[in-house]
C-alpha positions as CSV (number, residue, x, y, z in Angstrom):
1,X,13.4,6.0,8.5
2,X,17.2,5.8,7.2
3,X,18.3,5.5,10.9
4,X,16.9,5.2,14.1
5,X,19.2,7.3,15.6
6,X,21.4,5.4,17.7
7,X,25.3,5.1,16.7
8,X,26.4,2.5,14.6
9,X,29.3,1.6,16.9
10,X,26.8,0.4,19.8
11,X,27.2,-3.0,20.7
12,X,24.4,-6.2,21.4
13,X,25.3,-6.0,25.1
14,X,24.2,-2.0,25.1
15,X,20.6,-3.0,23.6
16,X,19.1,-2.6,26.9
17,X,20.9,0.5,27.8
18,X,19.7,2.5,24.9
19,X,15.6,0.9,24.8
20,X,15.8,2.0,29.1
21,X,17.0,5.8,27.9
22,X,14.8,5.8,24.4
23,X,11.7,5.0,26.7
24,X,12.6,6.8,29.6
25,X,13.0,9.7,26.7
26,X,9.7,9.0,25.4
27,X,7.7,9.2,28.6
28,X,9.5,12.9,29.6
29,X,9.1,14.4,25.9
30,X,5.6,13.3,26.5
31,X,4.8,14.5,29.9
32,X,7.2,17.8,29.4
33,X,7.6,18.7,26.0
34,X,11.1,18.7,23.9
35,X,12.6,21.7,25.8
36,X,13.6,19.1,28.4
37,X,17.7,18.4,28.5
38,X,19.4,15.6,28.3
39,X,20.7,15.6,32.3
40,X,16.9,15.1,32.7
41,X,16.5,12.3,30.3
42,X,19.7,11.1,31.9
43,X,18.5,10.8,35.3
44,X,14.9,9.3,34.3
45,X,17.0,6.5,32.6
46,X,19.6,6.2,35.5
47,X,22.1,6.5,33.5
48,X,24.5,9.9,32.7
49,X,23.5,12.6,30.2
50,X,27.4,11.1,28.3
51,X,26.4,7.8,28.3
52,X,23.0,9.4,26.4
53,X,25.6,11.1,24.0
54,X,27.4,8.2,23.3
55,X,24.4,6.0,22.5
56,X,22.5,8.9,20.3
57,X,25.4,11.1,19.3
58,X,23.0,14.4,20.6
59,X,20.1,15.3,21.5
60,X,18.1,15.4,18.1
61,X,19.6,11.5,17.5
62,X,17.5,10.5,21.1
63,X,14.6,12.4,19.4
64,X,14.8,10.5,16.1
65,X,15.5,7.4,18.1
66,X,12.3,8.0,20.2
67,X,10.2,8.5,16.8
68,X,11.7,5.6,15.0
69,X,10.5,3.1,18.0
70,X,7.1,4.9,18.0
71,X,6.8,4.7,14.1
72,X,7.5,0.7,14.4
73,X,5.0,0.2,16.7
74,X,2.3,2.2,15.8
75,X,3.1,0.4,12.2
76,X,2.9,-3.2,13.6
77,X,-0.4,-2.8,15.3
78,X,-2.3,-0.4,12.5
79,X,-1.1,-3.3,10.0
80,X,-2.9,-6.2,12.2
81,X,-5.8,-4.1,12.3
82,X,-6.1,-3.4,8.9
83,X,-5.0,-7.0,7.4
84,X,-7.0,-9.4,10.5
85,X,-10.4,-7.9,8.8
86,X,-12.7,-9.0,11.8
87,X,-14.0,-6.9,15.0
88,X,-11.5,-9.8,17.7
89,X,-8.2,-7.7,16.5
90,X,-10.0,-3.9,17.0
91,X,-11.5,-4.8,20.3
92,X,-8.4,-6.6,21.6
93,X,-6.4,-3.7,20.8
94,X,-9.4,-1.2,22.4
95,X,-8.9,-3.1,25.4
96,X,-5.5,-2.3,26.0
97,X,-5.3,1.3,24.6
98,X,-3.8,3.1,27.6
99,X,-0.6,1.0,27.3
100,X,0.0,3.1,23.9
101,X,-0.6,6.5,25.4
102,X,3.1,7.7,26.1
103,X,3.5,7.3,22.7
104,X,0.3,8.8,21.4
105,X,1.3,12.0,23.5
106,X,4.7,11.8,22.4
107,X,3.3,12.2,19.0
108,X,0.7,15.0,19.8
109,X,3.7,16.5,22.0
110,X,5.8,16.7,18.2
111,X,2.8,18.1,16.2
112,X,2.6,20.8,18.7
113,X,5.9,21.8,18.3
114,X,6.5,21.5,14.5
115,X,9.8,22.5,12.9
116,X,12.2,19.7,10.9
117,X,11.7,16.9,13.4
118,X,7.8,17.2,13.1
119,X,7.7,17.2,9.5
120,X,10.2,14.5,9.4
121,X,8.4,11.9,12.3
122,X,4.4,12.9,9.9
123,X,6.2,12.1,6.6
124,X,7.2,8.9,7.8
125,X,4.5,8.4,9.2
126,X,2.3,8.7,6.1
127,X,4.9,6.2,4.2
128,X,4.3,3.5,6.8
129,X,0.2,4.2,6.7
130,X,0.6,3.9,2.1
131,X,2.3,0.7,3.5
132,X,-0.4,-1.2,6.0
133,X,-3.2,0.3,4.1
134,X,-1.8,-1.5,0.7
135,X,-1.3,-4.5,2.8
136,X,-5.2,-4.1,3.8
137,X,-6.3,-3.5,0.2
138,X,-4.2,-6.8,-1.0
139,X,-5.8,-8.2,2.1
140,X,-9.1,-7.5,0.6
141,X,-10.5,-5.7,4.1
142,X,-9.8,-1.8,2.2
143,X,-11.2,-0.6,-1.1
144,X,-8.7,0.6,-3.8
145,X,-8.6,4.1,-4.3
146,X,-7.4,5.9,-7.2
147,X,-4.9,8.2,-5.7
148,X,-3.5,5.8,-2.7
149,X,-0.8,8.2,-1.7
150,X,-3.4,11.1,-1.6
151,X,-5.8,9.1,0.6
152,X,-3.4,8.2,3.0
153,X,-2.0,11.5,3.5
154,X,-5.6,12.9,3.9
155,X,-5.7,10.2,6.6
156,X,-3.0,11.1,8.5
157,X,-3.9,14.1,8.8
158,X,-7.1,14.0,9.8
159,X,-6.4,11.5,12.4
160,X,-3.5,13.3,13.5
161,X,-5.6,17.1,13.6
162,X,-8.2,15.1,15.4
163,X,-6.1,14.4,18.1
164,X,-4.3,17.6,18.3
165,X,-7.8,19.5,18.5
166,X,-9.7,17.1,21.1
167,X,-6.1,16.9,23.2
168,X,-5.8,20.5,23.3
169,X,-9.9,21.4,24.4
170,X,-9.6,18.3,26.3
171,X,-6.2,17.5,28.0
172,X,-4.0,20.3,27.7
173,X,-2.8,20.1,31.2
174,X,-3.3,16.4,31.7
175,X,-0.4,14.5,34.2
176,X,0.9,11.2,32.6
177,X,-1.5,9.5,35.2
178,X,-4.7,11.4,33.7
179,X,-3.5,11.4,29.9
180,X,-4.3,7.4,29.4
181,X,-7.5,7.9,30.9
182,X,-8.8,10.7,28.5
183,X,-6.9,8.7,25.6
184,X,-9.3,5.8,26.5
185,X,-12.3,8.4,26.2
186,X,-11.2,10.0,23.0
187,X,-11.0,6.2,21.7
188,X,-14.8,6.1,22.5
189,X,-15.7,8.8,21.8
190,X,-14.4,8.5,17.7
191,X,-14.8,4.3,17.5
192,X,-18.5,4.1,16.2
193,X,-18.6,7.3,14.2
194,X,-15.1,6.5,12.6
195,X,-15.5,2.9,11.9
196,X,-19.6,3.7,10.5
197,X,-18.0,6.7,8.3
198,X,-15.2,4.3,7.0
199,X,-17.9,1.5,6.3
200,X,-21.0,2.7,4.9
201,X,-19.5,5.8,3.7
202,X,-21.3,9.7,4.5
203,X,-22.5,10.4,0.7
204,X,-26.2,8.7,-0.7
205,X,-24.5,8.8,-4.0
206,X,-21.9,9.1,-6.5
207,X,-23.0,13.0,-8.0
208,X,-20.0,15.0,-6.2
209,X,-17.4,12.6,-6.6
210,X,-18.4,12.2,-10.6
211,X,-19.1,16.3,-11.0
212,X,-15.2,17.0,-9.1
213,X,-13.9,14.2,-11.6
214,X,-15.6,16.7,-14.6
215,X,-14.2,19.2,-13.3
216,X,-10.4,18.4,-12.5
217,X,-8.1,18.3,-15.2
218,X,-6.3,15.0,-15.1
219,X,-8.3,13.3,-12.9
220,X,-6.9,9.8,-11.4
221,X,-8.3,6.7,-13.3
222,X,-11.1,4.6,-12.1
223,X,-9.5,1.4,-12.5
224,X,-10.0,-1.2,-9.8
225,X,-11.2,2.1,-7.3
226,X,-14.1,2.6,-9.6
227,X,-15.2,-0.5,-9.6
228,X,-15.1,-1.0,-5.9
229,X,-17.3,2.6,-5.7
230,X,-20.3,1.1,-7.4
């Protein structure tokens, strides 16, 4: 993300400052949704809605602020999962999963609204996920595929419609207090059948993936993929 929107004139000493009012932000676009103003924000923070100005220029500079701290560290702990290779790094960070749900429904909170800000925090999203899951294929814990950018933006989007589904039948009206519980149960609930589908795979065989390569025009070479298939 170019910038994380916070001014450029802020100083060291304000660090703290703006981290107490982009979490503070977090946890209320989270629990209330973006509608929320920035006297609110203000108040969570305790600190004034100008001092929010002055550190994020407006309103949509807090929210890019908020995603860009989300982005980092949902991108620092996918890339230690994806490049450790053994079950120590998944269950460590399974055991601490509620401590990442204001950001989790910060995220859902933005894919429920949509508009530029939505499209911008899933874009960037999906160029941090091409990133950790090269990292995991140079690693040697992902197959190659032969359209990497196509397989992580199918990913992304299946893991972030799965959560906007099972959030919305599930915890709709959830409190702050209840929404890390259920995030611990949808956690559950999609570990085995997730990491089984992404191990042994769903298909016995090769014959739709080879028929859909007949049938597409210019279809992506084999290379390294292909070889990993088989």
């Amino acid at each position: 993300m170019a910038s994380n929107g916070v001014r450029s004139d802020s100083h060291d000493g304000d660090f703290t400052t703006v981290s107490r009012i982009r979490d503070a932000a977090i946890a209320r676009f989270a629990r209330d949704g973006f509608r929320v103003g920035l006297r609110t924000v203000a108040a969570d923070a305790g600190v004034t809605a100008g001092l929010v100005v002055h550190h994020f220029g407006s309103k949509d500079g807090l929210r890019r602020g908020c995603d860009e701290h989300v982005l980092a560290v949902m991108r620092e702990e996918k890339a230690k999962a994806l490049t450790d290779g053994t079950g120590a790094m998944l269950l460590a960070q399974m055991a601490e999963v509620e401590k990442f749900a204001p950001m989790v429904q910060y995220v859902l909170r933005s894919m429920q609204a949509g508009g530029d800000l939505a499209l911008s925090l899933i874009d960037h999203m999906i160029a941090d996920a091409e990133e950790y899951l090269s990292a995991g294929e140079a690693a040697g814990v992902i197959r190659p595929s032969r359209d990497r950018a196509a397989r992580t933006r199918y990913l992304a989007y299946q893991a972030t419609g799965s959560m906007v589904l099972w959030f919305t039948l599930h915890g709709a009206a959830a409190t702050p207090q209840e929404f890390p519980i259920l995030f611990r149960r949808y956690m559950e609930d999609l570990a085995l059948p997730a990491l089984e589908l992404f191990t042994q795979g769903l298909l016995v065989d090769r014959s739709m993936l080879d028929e859909y390569l007949m049938y597409v025009p210019d279809p992506p070479t084999a290379g390294d993929a292909g070889n990993a298939a088989r």
